[in-house]
MIDOSE-1310 file (N, C-alpha, C; in nm, 2 decimals, decimal comma, always signed):
residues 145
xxxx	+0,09/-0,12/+0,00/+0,00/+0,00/+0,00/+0,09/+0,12/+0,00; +0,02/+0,21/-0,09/+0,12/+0,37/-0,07/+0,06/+0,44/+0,03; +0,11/+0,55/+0,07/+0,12/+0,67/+0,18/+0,01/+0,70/+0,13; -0,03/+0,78/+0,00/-0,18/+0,79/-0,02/-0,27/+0,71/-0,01
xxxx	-0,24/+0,57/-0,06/-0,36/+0,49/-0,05/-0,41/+0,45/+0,10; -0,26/+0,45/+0,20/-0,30/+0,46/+0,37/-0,41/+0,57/+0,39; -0,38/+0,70/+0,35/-0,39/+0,75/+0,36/-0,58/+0,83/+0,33; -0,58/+0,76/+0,24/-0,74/+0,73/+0,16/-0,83/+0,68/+0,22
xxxx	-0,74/+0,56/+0,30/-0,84/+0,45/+0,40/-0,86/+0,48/+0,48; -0,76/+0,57/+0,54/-0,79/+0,63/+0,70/-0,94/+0,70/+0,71; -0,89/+0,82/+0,58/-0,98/+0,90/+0,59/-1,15/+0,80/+0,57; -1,12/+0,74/+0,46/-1,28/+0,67/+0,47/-1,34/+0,59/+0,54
xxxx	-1,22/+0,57/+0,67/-1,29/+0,51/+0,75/-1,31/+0,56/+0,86; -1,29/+0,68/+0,85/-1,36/+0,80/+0,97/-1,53/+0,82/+0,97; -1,56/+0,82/+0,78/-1,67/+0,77/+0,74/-1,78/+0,71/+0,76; -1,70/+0,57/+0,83/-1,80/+0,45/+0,86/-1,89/+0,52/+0,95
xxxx	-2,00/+0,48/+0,99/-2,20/+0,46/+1,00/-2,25/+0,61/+1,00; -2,19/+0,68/+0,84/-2,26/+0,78/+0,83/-2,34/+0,77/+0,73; -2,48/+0,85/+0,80/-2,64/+0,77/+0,71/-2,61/+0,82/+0,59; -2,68/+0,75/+0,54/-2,71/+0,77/+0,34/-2,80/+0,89/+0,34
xxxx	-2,71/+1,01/+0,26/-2,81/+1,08/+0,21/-2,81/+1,09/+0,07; -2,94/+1,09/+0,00/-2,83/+1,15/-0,18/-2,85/+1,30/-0,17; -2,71/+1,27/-0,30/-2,62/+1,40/-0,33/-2,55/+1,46/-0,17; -2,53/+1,41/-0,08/-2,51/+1,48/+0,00/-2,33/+1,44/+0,05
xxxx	-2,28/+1,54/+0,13/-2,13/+1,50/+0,10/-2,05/+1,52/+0,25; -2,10/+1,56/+0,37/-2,09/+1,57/+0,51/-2,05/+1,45/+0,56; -1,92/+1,44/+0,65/-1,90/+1,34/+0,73/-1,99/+1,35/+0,86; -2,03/+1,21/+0,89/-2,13/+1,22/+1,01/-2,26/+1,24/+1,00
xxxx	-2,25/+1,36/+0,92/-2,43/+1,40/+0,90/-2,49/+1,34/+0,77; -2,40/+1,27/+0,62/-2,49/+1,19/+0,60/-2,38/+1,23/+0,40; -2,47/+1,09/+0,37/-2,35/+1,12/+0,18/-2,42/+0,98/+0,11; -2,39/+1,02/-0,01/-2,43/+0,88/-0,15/-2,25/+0,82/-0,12
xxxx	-2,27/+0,75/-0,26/-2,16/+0,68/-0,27/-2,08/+0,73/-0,33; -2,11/+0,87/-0,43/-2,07/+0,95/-0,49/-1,97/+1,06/-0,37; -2,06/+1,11/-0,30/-2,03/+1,20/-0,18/-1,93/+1,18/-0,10; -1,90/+1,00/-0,05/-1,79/+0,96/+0,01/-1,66/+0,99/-0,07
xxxx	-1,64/+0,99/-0,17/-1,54/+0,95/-0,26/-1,51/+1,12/-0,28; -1,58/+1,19/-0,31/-1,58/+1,35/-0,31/-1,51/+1,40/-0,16; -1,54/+1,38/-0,06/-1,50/+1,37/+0,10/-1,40/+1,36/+0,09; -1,32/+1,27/+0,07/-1,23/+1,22/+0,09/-1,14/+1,27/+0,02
xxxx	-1,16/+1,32/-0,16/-1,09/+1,37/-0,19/-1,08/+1,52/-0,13; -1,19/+1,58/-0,11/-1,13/+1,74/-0,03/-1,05/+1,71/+0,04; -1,05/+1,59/+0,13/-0,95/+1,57/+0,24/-0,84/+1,55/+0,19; -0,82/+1,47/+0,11/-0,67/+1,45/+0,03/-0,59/+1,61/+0,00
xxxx	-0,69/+1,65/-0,13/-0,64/+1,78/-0,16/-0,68/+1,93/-0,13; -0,77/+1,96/-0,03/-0,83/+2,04/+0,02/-0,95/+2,10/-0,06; -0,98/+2,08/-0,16/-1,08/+2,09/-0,24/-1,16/+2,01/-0,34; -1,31/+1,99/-0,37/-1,31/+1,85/-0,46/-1,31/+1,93/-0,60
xxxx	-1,23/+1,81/-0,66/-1,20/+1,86/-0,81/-1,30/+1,94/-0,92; -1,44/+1,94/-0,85/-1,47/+2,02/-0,99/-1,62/+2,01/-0,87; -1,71/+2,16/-0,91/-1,86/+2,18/-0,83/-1,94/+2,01/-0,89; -2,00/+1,97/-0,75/-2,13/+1,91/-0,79/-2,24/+1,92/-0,85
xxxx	-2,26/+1,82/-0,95/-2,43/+1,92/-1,02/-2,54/+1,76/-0,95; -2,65/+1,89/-0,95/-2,78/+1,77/-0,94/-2,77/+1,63/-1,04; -2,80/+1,56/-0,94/-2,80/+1,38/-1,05/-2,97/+1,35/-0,95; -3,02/+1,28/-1,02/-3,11/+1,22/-0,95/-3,07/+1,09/-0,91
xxxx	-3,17/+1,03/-0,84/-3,14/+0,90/-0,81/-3,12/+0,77/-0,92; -3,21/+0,77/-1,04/-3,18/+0,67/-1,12/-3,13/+0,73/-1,25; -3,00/+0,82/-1,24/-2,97/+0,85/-1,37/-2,87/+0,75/-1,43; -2,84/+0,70/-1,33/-2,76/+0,57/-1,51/-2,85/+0,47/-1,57
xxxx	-3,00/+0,50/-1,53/-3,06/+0,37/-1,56/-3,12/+0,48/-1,69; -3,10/+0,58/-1,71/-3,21/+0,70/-1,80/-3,13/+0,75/-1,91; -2,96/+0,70/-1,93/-2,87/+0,76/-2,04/-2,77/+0,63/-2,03; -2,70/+0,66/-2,15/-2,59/+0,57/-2,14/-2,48/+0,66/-2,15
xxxx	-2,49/+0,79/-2,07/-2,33/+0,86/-2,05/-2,27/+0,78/-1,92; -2,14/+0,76/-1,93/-2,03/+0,71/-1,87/-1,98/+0,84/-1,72; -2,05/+0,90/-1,67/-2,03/+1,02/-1,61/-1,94/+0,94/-1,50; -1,95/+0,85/-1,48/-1,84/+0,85/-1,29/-1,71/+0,77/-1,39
xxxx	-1,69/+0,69/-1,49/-1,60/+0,65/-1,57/-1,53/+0,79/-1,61; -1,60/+0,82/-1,70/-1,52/+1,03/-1,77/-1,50/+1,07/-1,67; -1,48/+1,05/-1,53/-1,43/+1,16/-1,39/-1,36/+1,12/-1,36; -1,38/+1,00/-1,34/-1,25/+0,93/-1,28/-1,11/+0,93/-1,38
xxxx	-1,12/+0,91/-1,47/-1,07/+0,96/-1,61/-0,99/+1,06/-1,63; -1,06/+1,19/-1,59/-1,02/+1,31/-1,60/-0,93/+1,36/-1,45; -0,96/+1,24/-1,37/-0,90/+1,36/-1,27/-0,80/+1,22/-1,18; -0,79/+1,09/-1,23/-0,73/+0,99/-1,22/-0,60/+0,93/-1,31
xxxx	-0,69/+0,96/-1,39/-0,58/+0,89/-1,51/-0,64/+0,77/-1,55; -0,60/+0,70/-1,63/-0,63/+0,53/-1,68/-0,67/+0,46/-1,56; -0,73/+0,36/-1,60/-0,79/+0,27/-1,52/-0,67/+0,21/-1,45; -0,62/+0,12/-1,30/-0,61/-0,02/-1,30/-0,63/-0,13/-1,30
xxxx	-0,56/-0,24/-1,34/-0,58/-0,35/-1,33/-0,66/-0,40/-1,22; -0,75/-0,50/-1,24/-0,80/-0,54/-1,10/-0,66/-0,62/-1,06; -0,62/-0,71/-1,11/-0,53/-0,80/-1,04/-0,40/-0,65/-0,99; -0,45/-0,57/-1,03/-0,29/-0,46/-0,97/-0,34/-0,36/-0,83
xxxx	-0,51/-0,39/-0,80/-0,53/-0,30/-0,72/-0,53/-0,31/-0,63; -0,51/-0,22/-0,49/-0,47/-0,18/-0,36/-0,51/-0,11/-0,25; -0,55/-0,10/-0,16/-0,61/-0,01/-0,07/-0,55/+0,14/-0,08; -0,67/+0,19/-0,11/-0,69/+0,29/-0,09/-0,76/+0,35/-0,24
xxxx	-0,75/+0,27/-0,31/-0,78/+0,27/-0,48/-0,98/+0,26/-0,50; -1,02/+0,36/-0,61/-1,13/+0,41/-0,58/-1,20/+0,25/-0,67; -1,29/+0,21/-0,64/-1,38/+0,11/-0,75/-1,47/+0,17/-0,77; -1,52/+0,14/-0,89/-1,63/+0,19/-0,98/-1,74/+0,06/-1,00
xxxx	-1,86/+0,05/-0,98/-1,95/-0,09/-1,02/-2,06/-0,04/-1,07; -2,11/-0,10/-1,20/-2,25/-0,09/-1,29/-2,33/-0,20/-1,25; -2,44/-0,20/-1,17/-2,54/-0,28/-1,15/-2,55/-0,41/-1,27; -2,55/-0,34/-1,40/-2,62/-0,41/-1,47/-2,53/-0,38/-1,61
xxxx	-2,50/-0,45/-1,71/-2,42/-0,45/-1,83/-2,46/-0,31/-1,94; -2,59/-0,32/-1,94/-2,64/-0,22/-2,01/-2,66/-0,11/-1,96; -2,61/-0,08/-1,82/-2,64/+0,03/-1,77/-2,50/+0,11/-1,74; -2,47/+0,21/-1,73/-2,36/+0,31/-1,72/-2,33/+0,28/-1,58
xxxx	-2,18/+0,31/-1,48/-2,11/+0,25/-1,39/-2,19/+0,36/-1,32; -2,28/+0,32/-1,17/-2,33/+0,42/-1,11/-2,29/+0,42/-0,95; -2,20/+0,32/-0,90/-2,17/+0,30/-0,76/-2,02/+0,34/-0,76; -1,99/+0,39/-0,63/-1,85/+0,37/-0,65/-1,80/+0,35/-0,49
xxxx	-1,70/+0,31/-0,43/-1,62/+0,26/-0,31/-1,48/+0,28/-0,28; -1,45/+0,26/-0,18/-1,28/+0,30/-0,14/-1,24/+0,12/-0,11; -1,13/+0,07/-0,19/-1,12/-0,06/-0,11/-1,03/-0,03/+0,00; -1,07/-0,09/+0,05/-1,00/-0,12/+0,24/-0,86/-0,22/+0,26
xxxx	-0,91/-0,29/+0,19/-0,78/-0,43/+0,20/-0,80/-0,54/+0,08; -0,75/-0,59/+0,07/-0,76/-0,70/-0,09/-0,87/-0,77/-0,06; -1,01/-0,80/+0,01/-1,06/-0,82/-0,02/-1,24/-0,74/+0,05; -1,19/-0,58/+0,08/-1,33/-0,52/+0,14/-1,26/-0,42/+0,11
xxxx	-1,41/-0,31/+0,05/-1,45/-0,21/+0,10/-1,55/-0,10/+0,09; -1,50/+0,02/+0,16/-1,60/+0,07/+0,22/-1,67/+0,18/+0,12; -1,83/+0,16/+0,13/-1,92/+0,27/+0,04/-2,02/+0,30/+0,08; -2,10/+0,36/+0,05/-2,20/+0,44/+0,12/-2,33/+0,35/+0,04
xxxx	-2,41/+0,33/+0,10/-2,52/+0,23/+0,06/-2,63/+0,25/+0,09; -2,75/+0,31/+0,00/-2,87/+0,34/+0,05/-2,89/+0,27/+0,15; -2,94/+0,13/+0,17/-3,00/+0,09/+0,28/-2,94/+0,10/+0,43; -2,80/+0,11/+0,43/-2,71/+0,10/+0,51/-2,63/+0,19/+0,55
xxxx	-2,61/+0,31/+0,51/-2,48/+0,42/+0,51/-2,36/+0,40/+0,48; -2,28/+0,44/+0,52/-2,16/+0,43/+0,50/-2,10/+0,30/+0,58; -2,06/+0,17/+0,51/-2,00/+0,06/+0,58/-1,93/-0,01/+0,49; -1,82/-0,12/+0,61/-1,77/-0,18/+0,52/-1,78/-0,30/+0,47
xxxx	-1,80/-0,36/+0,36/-1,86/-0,46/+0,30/-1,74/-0,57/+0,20; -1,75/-0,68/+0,21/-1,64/-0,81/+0,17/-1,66/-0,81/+0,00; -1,56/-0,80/-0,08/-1,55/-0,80/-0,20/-1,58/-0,92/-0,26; -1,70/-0,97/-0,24/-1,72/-1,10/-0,28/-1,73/-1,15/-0,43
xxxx	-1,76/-1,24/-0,47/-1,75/-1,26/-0,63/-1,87/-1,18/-0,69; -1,99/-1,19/-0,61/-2,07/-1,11/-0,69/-2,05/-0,95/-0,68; -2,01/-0,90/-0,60/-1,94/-0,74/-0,62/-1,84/-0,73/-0,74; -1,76/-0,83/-0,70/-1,62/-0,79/-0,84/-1,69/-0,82/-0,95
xxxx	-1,78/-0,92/-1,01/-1,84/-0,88/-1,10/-1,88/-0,74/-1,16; -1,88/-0,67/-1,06/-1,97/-0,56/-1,11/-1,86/-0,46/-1,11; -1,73/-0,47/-1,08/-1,63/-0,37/-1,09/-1,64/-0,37/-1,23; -1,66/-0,21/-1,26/-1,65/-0,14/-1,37/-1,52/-0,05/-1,43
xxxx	-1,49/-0,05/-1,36/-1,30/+0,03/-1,29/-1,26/+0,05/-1,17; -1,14/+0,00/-1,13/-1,03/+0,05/-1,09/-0,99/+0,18/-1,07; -0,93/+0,28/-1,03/-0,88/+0,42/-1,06/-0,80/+0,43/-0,94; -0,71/+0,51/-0,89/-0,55/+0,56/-0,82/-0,55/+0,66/-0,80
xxxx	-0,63/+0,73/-0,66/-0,64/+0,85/-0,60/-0,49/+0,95/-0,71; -0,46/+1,05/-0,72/-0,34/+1,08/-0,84/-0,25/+1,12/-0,68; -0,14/+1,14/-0,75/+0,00/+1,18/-0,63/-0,08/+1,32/-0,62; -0,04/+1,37/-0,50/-0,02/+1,49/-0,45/+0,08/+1,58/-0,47
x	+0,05/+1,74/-0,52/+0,18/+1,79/-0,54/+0,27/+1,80/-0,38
């Protein structure tokens, strides 16, 4: 694990049993799955990379834009390998093949981690076969200047 990726996990697991809100991005008082990952990066680099816009609840089920793939993209770099990935490294998962990547999580350790989950809040959860199925990307918090 790198200094940032330690460093990623700490922070997201300051995180842990903060209630599910959507669009919402507050430690404690409440965040999507989106919102964690945003958190965490202010925390990394003291600001999140670009303003939040309104998303509703079922917008990857209503377009086939790639919106959390193109972000991560733009502000990550290339995907990694699943067999190359590491704590602190962001996952991306699409429910469904036809649908656009709409979850996303911090992994914890090679085989959990933690995201924000409607029914549940913010917890940590075991990377089981049926989750890595659904990994859509990989991505590498970027170095810090």
């Amino acid at each position: 694990m790198t200094a940032l990726g330690d460093a990623a996990v700490a922070m997201a697991e300051k995180w842990l049993g903060t209630p599910y809100r959507h669009q919402a991005s507050e430690c404690g008082l409440g965040c999507d799955c989106l919102g964690l990952i945003r958190g965490v990066w202010r925390e990394l680099y003291g600001s999140a990379p670009e303003p939040a816009t309104p998303y509703a609840a079922d917008w990857a089920e209503r377009g086939s834009e790639e919106r959390l793939l193109d972000a991560a993209l733009r502000y990550c770099g290339p995907a990694v390998a699943m067999g190359a990935m590491q704590p602190g490294d962001i996952l991306l998962f699409r429910w469904r093949a036809q649908f656009s990547a709409k979850h996303a999580g911090i992994l914890c350790g090679p085989d959990h981690f933690i995201h924000a989950y409607e029914q549940a809040g913010v917890i940590r959860s075991a990377l089981v076969p049926a989750w890595r199925r659904k990994v859509a990307g990989v991505f590498r918090f970027p170095d810090r200047d």
